[in-house]
Predicted model as a PDB file, atoms N, CA, C, CB and O in Angstrom, pLDDT in the B-factor column:
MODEL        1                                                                  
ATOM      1  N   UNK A   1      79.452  99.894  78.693  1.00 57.00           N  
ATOM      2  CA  UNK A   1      80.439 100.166  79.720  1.00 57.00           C  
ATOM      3  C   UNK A   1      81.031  98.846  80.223  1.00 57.00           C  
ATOM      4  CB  UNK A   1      79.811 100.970  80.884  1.00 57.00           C  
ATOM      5  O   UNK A   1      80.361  97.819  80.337  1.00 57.00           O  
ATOM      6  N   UNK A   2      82.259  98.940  80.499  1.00 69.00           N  
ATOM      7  CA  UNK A   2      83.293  97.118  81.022  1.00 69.00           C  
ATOM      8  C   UNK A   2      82.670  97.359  82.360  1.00 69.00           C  
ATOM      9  CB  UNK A   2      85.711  96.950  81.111  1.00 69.00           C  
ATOM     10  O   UNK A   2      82.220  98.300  83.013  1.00 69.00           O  
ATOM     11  N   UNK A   3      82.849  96.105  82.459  1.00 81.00           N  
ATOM     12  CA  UNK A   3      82.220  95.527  84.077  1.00 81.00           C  
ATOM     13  C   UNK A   3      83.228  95.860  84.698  1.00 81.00           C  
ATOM     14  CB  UNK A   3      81.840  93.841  84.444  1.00 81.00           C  
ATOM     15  O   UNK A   3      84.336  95.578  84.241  1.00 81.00           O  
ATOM     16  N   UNK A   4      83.045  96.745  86.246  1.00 89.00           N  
ATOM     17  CA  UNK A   4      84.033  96.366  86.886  1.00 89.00           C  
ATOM     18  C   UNK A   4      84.471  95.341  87.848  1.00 89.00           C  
ATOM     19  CB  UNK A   4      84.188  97.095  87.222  1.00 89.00           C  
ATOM     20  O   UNK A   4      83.738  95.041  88.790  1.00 89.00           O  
ATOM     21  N   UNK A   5      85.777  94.708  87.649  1.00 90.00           N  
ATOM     22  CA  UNK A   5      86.448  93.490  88.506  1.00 90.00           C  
ATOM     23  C   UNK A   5      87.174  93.938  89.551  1.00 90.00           C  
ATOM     24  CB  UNK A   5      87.401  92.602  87.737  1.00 90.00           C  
ATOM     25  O   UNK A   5      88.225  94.536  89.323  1.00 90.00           O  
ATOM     26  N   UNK A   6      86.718  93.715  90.913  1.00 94.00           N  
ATOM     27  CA  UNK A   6      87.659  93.558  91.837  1.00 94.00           C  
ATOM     28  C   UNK A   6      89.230  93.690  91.626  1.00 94.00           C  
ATOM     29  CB  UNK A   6      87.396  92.436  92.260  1.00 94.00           C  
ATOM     30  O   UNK A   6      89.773  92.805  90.965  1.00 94.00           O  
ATOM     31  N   UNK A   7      89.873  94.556  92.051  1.00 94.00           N  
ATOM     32  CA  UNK A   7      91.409  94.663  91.446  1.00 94.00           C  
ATOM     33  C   UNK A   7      92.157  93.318  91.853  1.00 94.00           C  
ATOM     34  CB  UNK A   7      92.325  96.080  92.132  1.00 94.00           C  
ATOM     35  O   UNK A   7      93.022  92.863  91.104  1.00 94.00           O  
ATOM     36  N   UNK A   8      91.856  92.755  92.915  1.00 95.00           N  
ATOM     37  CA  UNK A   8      92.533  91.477  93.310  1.00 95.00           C  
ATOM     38  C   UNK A   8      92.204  90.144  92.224  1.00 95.00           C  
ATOM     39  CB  UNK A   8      91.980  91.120  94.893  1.00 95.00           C  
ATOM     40  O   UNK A   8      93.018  89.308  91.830  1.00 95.00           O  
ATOM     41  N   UNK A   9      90.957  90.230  91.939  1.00 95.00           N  
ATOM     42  CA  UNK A   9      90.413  89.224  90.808  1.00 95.00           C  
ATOM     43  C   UNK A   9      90.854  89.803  89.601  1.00 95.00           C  
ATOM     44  CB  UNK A   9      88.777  89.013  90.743  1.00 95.00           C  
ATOM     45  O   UNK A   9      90.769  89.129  88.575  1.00 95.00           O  
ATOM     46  N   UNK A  10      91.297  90.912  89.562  1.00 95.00           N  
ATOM     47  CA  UNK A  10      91.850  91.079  88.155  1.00 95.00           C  
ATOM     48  C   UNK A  10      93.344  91.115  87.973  1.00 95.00           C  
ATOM     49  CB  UNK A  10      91.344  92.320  87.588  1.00 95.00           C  
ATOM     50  O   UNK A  10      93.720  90.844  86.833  1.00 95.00           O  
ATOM     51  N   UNK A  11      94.076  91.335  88.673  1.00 96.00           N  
ATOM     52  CA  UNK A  11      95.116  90.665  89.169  1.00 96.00           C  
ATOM     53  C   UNK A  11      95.279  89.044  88.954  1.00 96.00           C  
ATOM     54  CB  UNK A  11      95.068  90.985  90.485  1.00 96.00           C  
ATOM     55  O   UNK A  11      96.000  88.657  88.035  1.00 96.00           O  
ATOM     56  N   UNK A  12      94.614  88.101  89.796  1.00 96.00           N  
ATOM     57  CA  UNK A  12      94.675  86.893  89.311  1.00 96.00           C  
ATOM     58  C   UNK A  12      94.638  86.862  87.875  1.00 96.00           C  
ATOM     59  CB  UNK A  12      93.727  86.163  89.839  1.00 96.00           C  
ATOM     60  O   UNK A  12      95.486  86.146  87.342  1.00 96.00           O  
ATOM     61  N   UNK A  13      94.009  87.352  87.295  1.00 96.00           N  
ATOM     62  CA  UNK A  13      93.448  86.748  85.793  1.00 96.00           C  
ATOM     63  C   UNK A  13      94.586  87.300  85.037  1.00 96.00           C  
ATOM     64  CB  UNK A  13      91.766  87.349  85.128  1.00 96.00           C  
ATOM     65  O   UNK A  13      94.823  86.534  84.103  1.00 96.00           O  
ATOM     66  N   UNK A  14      95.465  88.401  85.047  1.00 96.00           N  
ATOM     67  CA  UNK A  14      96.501  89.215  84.500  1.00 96.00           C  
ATOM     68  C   UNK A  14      97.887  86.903  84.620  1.00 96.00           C  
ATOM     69  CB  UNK A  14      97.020  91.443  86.178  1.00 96.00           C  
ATOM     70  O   UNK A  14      98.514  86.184  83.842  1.00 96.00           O  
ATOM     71  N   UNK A  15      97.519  86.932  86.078  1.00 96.00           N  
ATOM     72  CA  UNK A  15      98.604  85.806  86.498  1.00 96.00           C  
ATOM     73  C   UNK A  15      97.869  84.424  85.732  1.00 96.00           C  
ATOM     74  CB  UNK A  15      98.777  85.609  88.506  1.00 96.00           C  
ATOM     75  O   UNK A  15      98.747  83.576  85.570  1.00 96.00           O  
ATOM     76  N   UNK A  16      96.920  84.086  85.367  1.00 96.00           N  
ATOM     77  CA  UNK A  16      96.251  83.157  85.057  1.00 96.00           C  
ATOM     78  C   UNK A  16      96.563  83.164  83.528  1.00 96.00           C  
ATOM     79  CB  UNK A  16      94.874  83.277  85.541  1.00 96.00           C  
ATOM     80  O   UNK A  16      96.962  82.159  82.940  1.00 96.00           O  
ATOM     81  N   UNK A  17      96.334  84.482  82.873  1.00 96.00           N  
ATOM     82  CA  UNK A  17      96.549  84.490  81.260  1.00 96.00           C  
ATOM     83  C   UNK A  17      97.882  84.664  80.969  1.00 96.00           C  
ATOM     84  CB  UNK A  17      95.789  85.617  80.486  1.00 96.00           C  
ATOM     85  O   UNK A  17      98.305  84.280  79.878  1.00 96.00           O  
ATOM     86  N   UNK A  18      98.817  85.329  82.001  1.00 95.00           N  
ATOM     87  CA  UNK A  18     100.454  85.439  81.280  1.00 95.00           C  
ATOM     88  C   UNK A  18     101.536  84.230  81.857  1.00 95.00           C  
ATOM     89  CB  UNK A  18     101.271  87.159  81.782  1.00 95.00           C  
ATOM     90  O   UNK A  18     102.764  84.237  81.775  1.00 95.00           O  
ATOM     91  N   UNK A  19     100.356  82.859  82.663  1.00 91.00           N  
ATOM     92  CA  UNK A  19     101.382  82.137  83.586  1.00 91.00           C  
ATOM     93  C   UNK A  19     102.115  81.326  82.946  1.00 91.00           C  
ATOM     94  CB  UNK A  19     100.863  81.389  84.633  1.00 91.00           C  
ATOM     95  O   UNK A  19     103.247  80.874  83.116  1.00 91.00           O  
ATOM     96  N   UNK A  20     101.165  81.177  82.040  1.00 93.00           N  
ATOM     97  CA  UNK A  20     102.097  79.584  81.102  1.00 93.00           C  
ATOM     98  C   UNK A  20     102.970  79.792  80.376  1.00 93.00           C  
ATOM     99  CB  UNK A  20     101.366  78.650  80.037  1.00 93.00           C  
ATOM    100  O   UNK A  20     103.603  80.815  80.637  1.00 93.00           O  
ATOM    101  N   UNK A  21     103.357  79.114  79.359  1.00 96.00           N  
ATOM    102  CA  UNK A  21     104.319  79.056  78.455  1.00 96.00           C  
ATOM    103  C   UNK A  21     104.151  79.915  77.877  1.00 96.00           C  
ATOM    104  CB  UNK A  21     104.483  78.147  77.779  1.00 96.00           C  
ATOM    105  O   UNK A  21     104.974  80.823  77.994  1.00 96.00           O  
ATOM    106  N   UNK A  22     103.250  80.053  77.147  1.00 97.00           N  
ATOM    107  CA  UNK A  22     102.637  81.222  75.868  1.00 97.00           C  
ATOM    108  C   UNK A  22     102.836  82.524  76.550  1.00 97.00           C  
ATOM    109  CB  UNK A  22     100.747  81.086  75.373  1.00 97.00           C  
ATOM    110  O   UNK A  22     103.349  83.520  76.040  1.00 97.00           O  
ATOM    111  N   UNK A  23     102.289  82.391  77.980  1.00 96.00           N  
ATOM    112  CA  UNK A  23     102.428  84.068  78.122  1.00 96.00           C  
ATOM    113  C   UNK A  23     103.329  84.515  78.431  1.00 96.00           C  
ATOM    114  CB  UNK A  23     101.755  84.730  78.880  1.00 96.00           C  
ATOM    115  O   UNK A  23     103.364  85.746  78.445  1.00 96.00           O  
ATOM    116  N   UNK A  24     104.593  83.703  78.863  1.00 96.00           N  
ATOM    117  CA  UNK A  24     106.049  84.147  79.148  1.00 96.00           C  
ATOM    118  C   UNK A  24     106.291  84.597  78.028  1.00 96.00           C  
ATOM    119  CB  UNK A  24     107.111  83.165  79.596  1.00 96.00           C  
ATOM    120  O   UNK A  24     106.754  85.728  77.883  1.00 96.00           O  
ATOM    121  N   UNK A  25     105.964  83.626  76.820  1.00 97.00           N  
ATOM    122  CA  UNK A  25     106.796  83.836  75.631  1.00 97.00           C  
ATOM    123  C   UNK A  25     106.437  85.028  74.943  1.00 97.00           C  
ATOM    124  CB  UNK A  25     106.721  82.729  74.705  1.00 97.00           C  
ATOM    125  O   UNK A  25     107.301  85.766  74.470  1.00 97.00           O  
ATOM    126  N   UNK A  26     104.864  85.336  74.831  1.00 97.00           N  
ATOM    127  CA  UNK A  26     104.371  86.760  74.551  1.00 97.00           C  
ATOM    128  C   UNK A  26     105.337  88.000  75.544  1.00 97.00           C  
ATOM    129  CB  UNK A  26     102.541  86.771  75.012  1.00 97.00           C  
ATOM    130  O   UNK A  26     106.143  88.778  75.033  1.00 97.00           O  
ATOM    131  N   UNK A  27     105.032  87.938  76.952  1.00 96.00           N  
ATOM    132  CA  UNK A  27     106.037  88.740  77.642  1.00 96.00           C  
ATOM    133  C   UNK A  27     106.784  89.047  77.145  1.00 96.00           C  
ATOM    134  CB  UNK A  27     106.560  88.439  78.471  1.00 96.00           C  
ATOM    135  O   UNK A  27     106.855  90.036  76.416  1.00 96.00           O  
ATOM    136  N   UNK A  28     107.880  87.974  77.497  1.00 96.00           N  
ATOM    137  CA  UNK A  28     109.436  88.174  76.633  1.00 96.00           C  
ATOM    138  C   UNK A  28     109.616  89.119  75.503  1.00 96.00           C  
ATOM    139  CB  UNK A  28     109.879  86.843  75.919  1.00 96.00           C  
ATOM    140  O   UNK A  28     110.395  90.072  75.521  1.00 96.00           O  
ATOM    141  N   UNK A  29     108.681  88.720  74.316  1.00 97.00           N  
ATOM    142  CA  UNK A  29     108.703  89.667  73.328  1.00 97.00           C  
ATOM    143  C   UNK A  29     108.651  90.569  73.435  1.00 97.00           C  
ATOM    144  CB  UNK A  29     108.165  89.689  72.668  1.00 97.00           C  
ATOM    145  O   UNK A  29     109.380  91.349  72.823  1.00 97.00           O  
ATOM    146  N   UNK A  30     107.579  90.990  74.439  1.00 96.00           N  
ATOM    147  CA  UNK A  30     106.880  92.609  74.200  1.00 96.00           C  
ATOM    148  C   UNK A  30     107.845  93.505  75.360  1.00 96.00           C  
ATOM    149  CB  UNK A  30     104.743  92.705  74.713  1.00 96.00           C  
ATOM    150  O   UNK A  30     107.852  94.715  75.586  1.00 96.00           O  
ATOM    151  N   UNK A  31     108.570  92.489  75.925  1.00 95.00           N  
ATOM    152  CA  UNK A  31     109.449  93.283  77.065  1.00 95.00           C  
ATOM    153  C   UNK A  31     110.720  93.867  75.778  1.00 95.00           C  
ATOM    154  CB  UNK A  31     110.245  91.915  78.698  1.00 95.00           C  
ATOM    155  O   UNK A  31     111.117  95.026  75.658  1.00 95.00           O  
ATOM    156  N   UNK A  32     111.136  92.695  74.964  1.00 95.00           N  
ATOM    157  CA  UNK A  32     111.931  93.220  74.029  1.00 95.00           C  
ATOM    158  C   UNK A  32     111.796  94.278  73.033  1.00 95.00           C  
ATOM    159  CB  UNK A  32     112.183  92.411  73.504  1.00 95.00           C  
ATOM    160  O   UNK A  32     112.677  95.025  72.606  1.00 95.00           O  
ATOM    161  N   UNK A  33     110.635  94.231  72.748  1.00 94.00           N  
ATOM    162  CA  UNK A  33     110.146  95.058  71.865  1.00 94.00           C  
ATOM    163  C   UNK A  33     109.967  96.781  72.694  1.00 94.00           C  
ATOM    164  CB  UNK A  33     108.677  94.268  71.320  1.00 94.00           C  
ATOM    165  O   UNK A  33     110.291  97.821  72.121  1.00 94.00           O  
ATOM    166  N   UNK A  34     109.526  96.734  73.780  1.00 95.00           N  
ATOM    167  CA  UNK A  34     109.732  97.780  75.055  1.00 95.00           C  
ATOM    168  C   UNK A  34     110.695  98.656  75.775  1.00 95.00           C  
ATOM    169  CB  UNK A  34     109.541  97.270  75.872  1.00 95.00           C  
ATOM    170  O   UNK A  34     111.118  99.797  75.592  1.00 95.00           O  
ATOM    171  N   UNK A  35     110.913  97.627  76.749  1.00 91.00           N  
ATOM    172  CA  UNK A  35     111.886  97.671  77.692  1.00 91.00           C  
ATOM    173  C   UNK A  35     113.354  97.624  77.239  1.00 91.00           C  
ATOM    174  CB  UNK A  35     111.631  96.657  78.536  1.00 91.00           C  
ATOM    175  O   UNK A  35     114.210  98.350  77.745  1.00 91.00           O  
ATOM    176  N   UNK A  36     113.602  96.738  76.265  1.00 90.00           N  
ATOM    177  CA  UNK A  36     114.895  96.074  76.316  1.00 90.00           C  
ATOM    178  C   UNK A  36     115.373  97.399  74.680  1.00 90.00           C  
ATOM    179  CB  UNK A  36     114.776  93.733  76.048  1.00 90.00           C  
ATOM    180  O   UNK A  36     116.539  97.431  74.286  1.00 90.00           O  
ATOM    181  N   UNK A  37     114.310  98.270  74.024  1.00 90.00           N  
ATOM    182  CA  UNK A  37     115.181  99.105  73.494  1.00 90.00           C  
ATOM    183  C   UNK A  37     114.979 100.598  73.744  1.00 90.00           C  
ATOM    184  CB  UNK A  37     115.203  98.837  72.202  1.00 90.00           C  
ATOM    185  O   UNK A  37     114.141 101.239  74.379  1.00 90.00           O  
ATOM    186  N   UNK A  38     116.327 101.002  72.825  1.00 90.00           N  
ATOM    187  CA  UNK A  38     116.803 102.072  72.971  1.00 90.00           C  
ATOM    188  C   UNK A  38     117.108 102.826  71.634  1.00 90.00           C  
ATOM    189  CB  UNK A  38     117.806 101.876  73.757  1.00 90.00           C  
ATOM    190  O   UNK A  38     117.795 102.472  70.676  1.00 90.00           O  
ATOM    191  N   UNK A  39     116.115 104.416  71.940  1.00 92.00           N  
ATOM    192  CA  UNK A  39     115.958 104.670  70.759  1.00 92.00           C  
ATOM    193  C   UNK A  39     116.859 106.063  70.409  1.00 92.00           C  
ATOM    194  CB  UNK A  39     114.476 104.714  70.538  1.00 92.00           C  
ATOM    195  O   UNK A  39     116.670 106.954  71.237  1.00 92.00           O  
ATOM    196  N   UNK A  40     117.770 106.387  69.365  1.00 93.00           N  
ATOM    197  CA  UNK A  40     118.884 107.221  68.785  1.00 93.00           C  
ATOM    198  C   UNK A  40     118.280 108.718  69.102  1.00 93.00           C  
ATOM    199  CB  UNK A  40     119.183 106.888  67.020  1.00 93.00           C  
ATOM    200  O   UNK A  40     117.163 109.233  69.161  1.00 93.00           O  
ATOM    201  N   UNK A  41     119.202 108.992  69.217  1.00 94.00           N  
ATOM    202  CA  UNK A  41     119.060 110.944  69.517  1.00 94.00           C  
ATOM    203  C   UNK A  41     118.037 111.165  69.008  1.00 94.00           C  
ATOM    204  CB  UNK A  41     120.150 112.155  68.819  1.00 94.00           C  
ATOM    205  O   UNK A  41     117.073 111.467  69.711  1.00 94.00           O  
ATOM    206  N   UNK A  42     117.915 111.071  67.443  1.00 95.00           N  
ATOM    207  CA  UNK A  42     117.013 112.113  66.328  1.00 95.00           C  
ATOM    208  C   UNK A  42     115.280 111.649  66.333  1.00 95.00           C  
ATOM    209  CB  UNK A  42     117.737 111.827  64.394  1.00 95.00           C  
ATOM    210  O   UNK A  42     114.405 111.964  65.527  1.00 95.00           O  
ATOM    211  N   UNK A  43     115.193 110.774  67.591  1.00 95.00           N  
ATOM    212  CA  UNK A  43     113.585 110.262  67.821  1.00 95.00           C  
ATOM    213  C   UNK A  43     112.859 111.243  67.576  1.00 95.00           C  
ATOM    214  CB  UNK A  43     113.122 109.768  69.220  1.00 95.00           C  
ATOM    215  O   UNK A  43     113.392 112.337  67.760  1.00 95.00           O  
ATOM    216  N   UNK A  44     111.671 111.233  67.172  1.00 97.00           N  
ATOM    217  CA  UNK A  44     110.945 112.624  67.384  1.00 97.00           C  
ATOM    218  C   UNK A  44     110.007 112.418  68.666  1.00 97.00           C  
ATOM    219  CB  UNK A  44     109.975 113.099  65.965  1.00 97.00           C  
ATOM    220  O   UNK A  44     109.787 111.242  68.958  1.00 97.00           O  
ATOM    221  N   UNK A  45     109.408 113.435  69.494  1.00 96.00           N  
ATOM    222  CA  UNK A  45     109.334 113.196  70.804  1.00 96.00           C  
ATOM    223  C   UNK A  45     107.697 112.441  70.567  1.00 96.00           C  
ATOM    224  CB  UNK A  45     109.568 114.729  71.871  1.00 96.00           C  
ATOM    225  O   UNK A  45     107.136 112.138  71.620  1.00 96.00           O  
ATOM    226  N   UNK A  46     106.792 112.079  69.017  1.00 97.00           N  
ATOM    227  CA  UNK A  46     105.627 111.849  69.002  1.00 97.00           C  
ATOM    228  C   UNK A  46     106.190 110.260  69.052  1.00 97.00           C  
ATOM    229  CB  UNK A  46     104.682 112.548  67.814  1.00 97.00           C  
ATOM    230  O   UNK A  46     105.388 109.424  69.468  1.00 97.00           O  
ATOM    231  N   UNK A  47     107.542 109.805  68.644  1.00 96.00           N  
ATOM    232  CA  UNK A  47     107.767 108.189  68.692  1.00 96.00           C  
ATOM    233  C   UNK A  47     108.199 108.200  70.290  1.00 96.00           C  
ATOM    234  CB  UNK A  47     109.167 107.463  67.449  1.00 96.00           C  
ATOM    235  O   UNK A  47     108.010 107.119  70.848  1.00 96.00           O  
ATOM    236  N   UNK A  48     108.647 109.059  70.958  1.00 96.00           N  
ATOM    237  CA  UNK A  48     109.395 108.465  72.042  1.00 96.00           C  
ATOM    238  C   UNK A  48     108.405 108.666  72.945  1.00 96.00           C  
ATOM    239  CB  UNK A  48     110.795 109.039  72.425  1.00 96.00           C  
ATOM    240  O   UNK A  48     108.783 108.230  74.033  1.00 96.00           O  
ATOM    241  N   UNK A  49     106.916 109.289  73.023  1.00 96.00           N  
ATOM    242  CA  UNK A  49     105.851 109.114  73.747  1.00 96.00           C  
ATOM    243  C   UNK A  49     104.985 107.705  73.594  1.00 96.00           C  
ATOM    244  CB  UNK A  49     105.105 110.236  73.456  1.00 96.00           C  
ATOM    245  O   UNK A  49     104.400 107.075  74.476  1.00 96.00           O  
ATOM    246  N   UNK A  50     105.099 107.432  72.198  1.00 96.00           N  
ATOM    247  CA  UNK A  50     104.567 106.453  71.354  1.00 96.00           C  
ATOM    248  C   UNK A  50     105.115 105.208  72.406  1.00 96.00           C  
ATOM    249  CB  UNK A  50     105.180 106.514  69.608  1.00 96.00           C  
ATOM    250  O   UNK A  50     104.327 104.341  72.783  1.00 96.00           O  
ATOM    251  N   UNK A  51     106.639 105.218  72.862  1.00 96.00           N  
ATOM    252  CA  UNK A  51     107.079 104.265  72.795  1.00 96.00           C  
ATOM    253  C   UNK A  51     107.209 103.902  74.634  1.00 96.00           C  
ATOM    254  CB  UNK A  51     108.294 104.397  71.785  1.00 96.00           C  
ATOM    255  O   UNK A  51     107.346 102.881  75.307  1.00 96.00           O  
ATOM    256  N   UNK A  52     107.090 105.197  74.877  1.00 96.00           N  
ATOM    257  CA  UNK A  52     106.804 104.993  76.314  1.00 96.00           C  
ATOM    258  C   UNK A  52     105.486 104.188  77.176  1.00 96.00           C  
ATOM    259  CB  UNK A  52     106.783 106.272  76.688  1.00 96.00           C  
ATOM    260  O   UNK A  52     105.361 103.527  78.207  1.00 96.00           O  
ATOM    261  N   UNK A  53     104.449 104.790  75.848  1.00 97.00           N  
ATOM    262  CA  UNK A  53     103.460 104.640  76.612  1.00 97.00           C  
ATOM    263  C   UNK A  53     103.290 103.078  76.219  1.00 97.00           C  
ATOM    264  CB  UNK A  53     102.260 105.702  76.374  1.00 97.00           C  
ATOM    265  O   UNK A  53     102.519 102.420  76.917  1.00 97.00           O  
ATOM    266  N   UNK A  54     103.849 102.546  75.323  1.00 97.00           N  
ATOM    267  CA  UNK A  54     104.115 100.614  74.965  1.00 97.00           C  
ATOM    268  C   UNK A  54     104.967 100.389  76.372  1.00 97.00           C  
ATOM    269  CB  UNK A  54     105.437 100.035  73.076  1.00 97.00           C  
ATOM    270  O   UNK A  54     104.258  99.640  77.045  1.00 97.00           O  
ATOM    271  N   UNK A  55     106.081 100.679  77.058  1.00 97.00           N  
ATOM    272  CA  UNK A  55     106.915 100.639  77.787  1.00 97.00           C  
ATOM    273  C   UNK A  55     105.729 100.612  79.358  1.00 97.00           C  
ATOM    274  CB  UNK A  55     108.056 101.898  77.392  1.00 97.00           C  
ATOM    275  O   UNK A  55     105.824  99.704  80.185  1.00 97.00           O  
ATOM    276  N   UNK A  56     104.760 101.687  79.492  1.00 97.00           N  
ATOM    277  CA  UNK A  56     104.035 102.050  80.517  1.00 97.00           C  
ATOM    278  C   UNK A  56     102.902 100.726  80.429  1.00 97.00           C  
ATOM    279  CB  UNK A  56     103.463 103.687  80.347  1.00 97.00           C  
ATOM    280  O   UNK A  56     102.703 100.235  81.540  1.00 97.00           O  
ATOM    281  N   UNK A  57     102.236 100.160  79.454  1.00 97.00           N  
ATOM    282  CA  UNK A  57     101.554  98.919  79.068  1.00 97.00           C  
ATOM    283  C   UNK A  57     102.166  97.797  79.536  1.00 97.00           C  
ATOM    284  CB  UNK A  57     101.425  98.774  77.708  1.00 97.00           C  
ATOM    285  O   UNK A  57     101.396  96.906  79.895  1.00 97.00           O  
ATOM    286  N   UNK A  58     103.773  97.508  79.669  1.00 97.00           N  
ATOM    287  CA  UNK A  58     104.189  96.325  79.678  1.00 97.00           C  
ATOM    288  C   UNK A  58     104.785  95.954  81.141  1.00 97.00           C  
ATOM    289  CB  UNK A  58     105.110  96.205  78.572  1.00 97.00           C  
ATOM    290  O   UNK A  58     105.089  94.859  81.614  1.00 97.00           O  
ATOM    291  N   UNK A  59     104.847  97.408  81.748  1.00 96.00           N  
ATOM    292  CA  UNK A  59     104.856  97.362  83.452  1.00 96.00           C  
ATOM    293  C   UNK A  59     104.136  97.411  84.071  1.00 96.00           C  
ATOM    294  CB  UNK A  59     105.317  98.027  84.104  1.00 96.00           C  
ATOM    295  O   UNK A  59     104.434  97.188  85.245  1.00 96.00           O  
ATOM    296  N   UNK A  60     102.543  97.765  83.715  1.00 97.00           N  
ATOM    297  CA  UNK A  60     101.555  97.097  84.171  1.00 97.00           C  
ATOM    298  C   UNK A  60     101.144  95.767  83.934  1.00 97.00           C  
ATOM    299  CB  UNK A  60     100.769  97.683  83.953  1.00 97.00           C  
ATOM    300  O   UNK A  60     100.967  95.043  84.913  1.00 97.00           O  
ATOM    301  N   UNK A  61     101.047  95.530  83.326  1.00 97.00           N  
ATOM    302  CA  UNK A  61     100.800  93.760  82.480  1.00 97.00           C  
ATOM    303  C   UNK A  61     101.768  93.261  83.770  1.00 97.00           C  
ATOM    304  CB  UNK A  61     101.713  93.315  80.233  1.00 97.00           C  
ATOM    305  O   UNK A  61     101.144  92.903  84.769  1.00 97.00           O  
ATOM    306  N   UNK A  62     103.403  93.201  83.839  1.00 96.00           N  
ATOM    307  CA  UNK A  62     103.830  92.914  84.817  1.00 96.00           C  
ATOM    308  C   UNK A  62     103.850  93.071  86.353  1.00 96.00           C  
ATOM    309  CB  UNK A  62     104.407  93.037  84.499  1.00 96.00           C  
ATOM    310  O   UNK A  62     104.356  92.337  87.202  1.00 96.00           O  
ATOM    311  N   UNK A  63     103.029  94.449  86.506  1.00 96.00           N  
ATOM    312  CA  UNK A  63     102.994  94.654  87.903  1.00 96.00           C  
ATOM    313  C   UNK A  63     101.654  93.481  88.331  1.00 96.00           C  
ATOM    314  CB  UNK A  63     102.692  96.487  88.280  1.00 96.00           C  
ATOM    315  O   UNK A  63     101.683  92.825  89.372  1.00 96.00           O  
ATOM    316  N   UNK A  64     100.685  93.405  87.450  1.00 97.00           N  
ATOM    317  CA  UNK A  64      99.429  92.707  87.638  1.00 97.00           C  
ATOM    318  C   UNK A  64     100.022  91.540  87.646  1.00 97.00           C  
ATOM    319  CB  UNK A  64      98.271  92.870  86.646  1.00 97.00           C  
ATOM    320  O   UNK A  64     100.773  91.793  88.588  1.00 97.00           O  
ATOM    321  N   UNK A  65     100.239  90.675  87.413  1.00 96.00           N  
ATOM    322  CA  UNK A  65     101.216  89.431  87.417  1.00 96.00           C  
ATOM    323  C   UNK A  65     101.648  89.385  88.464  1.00 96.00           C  
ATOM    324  CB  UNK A  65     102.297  89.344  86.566  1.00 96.00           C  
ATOM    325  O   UNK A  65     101.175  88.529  89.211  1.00 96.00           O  
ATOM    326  N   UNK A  66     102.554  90.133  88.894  1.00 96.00           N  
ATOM    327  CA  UNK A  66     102.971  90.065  90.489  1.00 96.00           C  
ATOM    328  C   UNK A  66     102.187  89.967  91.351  1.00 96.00           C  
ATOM    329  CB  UNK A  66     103.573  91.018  90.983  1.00 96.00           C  
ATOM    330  O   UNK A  66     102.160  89.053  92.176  1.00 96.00           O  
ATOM    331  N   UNK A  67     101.176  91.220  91.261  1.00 96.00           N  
ATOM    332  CA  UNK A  67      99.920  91.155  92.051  1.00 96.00           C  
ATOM    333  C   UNK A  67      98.882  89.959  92.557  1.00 96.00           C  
ATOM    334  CB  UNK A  67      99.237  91.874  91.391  1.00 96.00           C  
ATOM    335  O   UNK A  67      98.222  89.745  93.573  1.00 96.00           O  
ATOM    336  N   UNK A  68      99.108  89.289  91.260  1.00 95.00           N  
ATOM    337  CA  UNK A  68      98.291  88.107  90.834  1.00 95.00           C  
ATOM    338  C   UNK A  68      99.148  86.656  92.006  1.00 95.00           C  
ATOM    339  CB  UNK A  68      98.530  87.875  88.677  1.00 95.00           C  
ATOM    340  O   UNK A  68      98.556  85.813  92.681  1.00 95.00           O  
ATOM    341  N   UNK A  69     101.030  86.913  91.809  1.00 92.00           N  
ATOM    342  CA  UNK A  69     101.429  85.901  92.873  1.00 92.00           C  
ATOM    343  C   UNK A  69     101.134  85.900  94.028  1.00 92.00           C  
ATOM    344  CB  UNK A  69     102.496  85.777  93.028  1.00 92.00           C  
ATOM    345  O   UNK A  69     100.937  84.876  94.682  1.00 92.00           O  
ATOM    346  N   UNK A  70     101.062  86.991  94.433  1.00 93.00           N  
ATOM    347  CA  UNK A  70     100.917  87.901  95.453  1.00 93.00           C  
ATOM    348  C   UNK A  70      99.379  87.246  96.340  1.00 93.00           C  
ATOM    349  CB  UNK A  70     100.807  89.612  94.682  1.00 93.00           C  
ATOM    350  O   UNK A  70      99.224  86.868  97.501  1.00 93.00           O  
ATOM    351  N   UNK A  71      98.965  87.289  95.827  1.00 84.00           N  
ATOM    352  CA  UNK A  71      97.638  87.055  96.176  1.00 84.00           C  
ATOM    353  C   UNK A  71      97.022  85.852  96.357  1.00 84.00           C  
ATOM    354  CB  UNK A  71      96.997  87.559  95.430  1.00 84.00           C  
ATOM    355  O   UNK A  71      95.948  85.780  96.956  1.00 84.00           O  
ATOM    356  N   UNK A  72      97.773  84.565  95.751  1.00 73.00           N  
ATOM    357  CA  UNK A  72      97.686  83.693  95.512  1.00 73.00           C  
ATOM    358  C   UNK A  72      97.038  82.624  96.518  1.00 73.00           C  
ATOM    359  CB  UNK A  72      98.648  83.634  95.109  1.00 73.00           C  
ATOM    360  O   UNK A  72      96.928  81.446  96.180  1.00 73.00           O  
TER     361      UNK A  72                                                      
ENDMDL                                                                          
END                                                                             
């Protein structure tokens, strides 16, 4: 079973691993790869759950980040 972390300490660590260079640059990607598309009428609804729930992953990753300034 994962240990559980304090949501505030896990928060930091979300801001600690995505702060630098690398993790912007990972971000960036995965926001592109996410967020930034848009998928044609004929999706079938098992890709556009598929793709949400990548989309639902990458606004947490970011909400924790915030959390993480936040707290600072």
């Amino acid at each position: 079973m994962a240990e559980q972390i304090e949501p505030k300490e896990l928060a930091l660590s979300f801001m600690r691993a995505f702060g630098g260079e690398d993790g912007k640059h990972v971000l960036d990607h995965l926001r592109h790869m996410t967020l930034n598309r848009a998928l044609g009428p004929d999706v079938t609804t098992e890709h556009l759950r598929h793709l949400e729930g990548q989309r639902f992953l990458v606004a947490y990753i970011d909400n924790q980040i915030q959390r993480g300034k936040n707290d600072e």
